[in-house]
C-alpha positions in Angstrom: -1.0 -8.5 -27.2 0.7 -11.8 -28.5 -1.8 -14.2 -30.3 -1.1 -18.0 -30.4 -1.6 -19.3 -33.7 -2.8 -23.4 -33.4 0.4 -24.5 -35.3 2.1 -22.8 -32.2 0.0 -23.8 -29.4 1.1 -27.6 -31.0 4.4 -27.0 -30.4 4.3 -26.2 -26.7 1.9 -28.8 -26.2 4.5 -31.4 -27.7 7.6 -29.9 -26.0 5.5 -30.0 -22.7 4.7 -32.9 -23.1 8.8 -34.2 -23.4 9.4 -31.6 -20.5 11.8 -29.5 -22.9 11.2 -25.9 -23.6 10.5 -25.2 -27.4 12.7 -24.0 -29.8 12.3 -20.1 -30.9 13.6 -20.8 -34.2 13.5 -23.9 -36.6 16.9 -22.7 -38.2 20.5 -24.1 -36.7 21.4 -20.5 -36.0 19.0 -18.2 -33.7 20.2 -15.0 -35.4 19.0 -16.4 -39.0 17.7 -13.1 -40.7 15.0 -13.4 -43.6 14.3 -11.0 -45.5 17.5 -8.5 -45.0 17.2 -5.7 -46.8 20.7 -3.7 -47.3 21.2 -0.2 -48.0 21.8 -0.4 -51.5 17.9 -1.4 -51.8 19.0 -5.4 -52.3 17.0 -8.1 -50.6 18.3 -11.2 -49.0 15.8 -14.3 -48.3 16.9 -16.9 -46.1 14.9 -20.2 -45.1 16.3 -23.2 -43.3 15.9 -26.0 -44.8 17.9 -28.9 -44.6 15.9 -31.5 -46.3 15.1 -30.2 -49.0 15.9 -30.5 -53.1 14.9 -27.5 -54.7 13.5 -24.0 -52.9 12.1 -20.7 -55.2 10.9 -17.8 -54.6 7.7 -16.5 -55.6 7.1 -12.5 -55.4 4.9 -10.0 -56.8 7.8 -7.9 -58.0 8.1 -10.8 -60.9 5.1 -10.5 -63.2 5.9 -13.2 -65.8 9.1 -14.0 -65.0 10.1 -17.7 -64.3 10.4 -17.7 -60.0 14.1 -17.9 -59.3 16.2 -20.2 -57.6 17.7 -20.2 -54.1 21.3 -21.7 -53.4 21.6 -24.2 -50.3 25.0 -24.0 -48.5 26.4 -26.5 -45.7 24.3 -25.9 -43.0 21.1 -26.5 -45.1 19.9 -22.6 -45.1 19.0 -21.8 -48.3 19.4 -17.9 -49.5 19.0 -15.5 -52.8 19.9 -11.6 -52.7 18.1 -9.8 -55.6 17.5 -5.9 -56.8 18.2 -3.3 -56.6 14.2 -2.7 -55.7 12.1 0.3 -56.0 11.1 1.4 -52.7 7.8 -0.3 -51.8 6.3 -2.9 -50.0 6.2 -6.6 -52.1 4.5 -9.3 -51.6 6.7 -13.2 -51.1 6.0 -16.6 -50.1 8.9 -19.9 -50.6 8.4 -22.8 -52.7 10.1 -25.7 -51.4 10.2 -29.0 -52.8 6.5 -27.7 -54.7 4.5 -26.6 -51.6 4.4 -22.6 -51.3 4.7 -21.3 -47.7 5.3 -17.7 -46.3 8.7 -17.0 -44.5 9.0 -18.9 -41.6 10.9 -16.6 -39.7 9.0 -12.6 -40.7 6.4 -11.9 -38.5 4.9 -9.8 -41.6 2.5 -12.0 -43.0 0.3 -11.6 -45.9 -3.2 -12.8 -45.1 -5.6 -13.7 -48.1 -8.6 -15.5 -49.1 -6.5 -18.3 -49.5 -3.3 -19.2 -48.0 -0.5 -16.2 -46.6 2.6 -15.0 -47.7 5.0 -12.4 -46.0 5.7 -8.6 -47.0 9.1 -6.9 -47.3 9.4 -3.0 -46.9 12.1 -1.7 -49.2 12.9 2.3 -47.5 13.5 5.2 -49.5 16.3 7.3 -49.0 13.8 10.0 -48.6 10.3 9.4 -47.1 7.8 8.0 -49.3 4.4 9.0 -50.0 3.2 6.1 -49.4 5.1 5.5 -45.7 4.1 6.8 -42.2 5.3 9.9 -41.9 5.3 13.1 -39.0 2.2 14.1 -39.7 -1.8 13.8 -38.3 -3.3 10.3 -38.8 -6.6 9.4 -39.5 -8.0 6.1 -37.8 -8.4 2.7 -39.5 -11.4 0.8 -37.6 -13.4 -2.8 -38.0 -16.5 -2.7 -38.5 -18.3 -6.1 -38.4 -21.6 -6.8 -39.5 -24.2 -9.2 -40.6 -24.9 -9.4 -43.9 -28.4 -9.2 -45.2 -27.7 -10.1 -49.1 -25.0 -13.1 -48.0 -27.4 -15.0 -45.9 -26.7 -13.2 -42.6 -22.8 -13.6 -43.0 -20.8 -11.7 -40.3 -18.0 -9.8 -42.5 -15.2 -7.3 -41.7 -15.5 -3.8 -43.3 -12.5 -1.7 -43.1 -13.0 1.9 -42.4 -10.4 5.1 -42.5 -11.6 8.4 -41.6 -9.6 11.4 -41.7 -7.3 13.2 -39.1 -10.2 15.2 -37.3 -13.0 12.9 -37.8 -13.5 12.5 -33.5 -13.4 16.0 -32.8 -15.7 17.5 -35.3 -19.0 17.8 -36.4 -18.2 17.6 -40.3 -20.0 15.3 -42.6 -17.5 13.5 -45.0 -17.6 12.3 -48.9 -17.0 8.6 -48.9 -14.1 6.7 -51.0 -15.5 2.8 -51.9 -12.3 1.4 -52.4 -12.3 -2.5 -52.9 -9.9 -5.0 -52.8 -8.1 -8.1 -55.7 -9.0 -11.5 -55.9 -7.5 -13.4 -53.2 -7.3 -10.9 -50.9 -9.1 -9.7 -47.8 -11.0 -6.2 -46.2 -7.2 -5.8 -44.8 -5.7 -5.5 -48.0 -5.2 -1.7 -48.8 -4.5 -1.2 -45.6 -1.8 -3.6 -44.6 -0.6 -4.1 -47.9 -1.2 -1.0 -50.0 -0.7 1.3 -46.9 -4.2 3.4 -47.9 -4.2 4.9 -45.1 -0.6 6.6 -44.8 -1.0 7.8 -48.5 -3.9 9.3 -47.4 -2.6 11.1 -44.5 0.0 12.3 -46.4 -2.1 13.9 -49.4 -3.8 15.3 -46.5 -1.0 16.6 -44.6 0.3 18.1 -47.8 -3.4 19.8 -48.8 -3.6 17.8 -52.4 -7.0 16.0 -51.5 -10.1 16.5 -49.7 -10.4 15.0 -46.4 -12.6 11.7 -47.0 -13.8 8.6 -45.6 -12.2 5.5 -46.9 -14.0 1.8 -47.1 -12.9 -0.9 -47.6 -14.9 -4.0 -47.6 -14.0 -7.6 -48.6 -14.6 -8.6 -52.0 -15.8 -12.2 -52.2 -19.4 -12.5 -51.5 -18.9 -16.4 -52.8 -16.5 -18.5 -51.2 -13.1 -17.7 -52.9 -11.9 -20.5 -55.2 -15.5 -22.3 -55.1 -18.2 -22.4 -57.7 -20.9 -19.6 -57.4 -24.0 -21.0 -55.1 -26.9 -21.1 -58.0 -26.8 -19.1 -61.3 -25.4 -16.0 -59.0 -21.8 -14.6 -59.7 -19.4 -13.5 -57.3 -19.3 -10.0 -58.6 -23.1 -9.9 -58.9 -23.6 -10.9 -55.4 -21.0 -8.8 -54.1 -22.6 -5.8 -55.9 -25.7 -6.6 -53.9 -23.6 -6.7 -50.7 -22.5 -3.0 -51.7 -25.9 -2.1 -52.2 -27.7 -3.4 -49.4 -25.5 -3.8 -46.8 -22.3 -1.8 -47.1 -23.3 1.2 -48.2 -26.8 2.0 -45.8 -24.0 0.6 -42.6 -21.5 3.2 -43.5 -24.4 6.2 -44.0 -25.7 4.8 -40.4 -22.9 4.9 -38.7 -20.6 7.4 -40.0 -21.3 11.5 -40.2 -21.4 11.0 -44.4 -22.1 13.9 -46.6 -25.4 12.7 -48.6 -25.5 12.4 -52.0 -23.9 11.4 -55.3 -21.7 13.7 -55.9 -20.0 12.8 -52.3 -19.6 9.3 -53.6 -16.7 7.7 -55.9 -15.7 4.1 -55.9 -12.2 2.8 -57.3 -10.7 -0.7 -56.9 -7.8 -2.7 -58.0 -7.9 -6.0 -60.4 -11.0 -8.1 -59.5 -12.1 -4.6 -57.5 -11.3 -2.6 -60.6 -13.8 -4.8 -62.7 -15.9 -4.7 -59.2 -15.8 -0.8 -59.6 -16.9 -0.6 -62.8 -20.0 -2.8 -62.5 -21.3 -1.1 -59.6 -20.5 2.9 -60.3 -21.3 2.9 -64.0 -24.1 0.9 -63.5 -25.2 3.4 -60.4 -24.5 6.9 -61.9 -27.4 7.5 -60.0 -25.0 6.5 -56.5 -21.1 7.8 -57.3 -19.6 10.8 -59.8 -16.1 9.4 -59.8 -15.3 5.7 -60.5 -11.8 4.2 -61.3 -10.1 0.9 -62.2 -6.5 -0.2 -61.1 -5.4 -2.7 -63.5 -9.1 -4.1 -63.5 -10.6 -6.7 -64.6 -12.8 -5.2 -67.4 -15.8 -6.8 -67.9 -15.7 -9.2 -71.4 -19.2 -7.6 -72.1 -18.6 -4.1 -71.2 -20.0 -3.0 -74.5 -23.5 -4.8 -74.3 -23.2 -3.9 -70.4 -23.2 -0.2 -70.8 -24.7 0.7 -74.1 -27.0 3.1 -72.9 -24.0 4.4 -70.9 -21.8 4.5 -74.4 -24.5 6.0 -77.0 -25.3 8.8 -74.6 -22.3 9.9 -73.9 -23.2 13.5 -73.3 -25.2 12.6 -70.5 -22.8 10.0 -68.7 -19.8 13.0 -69.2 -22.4 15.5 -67.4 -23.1 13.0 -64.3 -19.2 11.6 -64.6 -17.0 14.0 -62.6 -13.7 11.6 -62.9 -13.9 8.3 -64.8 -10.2 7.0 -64.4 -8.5 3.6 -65.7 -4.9 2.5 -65.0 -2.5 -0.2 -65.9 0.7 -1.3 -65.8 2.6 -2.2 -69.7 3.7 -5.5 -68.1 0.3 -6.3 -66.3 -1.4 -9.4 -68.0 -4.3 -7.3 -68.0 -3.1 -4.4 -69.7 -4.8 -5.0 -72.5 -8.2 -4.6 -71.1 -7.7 -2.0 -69.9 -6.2 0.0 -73.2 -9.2 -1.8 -74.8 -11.5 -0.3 -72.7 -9.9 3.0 -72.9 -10.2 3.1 -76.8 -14.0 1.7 -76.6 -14.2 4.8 -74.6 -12.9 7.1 -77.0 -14.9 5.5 -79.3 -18.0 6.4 -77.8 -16.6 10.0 -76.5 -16.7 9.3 -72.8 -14.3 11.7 -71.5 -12.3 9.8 -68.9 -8.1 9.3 -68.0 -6.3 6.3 -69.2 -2.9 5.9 -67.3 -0.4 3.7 -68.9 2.5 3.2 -66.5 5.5 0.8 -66.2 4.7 -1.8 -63.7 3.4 -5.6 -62.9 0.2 -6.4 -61.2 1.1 -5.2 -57.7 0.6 -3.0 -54.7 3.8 -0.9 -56.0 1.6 0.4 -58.9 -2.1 0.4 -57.0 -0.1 2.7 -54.1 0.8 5.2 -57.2 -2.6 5.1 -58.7 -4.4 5.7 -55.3 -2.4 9.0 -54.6 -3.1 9.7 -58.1 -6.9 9.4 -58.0 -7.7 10.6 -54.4 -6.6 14.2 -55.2 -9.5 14.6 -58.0 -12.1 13.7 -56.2 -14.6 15.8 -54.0 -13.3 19.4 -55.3 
């Protein structure tokens, strides 16, 4: 079904309203093609823009790296072809004349907490792990509920469950897997394509068939000070607590207990996922952290976790931390990994090449998911 966003439904009021039909494209040419990618794994962006002085491009392939330029030619379209890229799916949005917009013309749109920016799929020459292939699908479903910690807030929760799930009686071990900051409950699964990488890993017999959920990650109004003395993270941990995890066990055929629970998450999630399953060994045996943001005070945080060591390796079954060399937060996440050492917490530290993007979170996801549940 075809939704009508408002900044369309102006359009056809305002061309009714001249008795002329609206135009399908704001470009001089209908065929105007944004983002091409060519078979040599090269991306061309495209936006029409007449008017304006300066256009960049801002995508999360970059990392640090200045935002380059786009070249206008006569007819006022404005175009850059850059890579060759690694196959994936990256994250892009337009600058022009210093206000950021997605691409006006890719019906792929980013959504997050605030504003939207578009997604390009770079192909492999051979299928992907992390792209739909021939094989059984689980289901992705939205769950909606009312929120008892967030003051009866109505909030999406997405849920995966195996290939399967509908025709059996099986109970299921349960995968928390939260979200970045500035992102949405969609995220891993329109963005970091969760669910395909999980079908495939399935399909291929190197995990355990699990349920996935993924709920949204700002319990506090993104970009907004905290309500009170309460933090996002601390309120979301609540939310976890007392809303998304008894909903799930309700709802869901879920096999009980702690050892059928683990909990990962990327960036503001990874720091997310670390609060809430070290601080609940009592709740999850496997917790991870995609190029997280570690807690400042992890050290104070989890003393009792750190001096006994021999107890938290006996209830940790997998304690897994991943980062990117050319991730901002790389360093916290190597820091934690030594403290960790230190203290003779047995856990995996995975130091890859990569920014702070889905491309690496996709990797560490097929990574982690095989290790858990065996």
């Amino acid at each position: 079904m075809n939704r009508l966003f408002p900044w369309a439904a102006v359009v056809l009021l305002v061309a009714g309203a001249s008795g002329q039909a609206p135009r399908r494209d704001a470009s001089p040419n209908p065929t105007l093609n944004s983002p091409e990618v060519s078979a040599d794994h090269r991306v061309t962006f495209r936006i029409f823009a007449p008017k304006a002085s300066e256009v960049t491009l801002t995508g999360d392939w970059l990392g640090a790296a200045p935002a380059p330029q786009l070249s206008r030619d006569d007819r006022g379209v404005w175009s850059i072809t850059l890579g060759p890229f690694e196959p994936s799916i990256y994250i892009y949005s337009f600058t022009v004349d210093g206000v950021s917009i997605p691409d006006p013309i890719n019906p792929r749109i980013k959504l997050r907490a605030r504003t939207s920016a578009s997604m390009v799929e770079v192909k492999g020459d051979s299928p992907q792990f992390w792209e739909a292939r021939d094989v059984p699908h689980g289901a992705v479903e939205i769950n909606w509920e009312k929120s008892k910690a967030i003051e009866g807030d109505t909030r999406a929760i997405w849920i995966y469950t195996p290939p399967g799930y509908a025709t059996t009686t099986r109970r299921y071990p349960v995968l928390y897997l939260l979200h970045g900051s500035n992102d949405t409950a969609a995220g891993w699964t329109m963005a970091g394509n969760a669910n395909f990488v999980l079908d495939n890993l399935l399909a291929e017999k190197k995990a355990q068939p699990m349920i996935v959920v993924m709920p949204w990650g700002h319990a506090t109004p993104y970009g907004a000070p905290p309500p009170g003395a309460i933090t996002n993270d601390a309120l979301f941990e609540d939310y976890m607590l007392k809303d998304v995890i008894p909903s799930v066990e309700s709802r869901y055929r879920v096999a009980p207990g702690r050892q059928n629970r683990a909990i990962a998450g990327l960036s503001m999630g990874g720091g997310q996922s670390l609060r809430i399953g070290l601080g609940h060994l009592d709740l999850f045996s496997a917790v991870a952290s995609f190029s997280g943001a570690v807690p400042g005070d992890f050290e104070t945080r989890f003393a009792a976790l750190l001096k006994d060591s021999r107890t938290t390796n006996e209830k940790l079954k997998v304690l897994w931390i991943g980062c990117g060399r050319q991730d901002s937060l790389f360093g916290r996440s190597s820091g934690l990994s030594e403290l960790l050492t230190k203290y003779q917490v047995r856990h995996v530290f995975r130091a890859t090449d990569g920014v702070h993007n889905y491309t690496v979170w996709r990797k560490y996801l097929a990574e982690y998911a095989p290790l858990l549940f065996r």
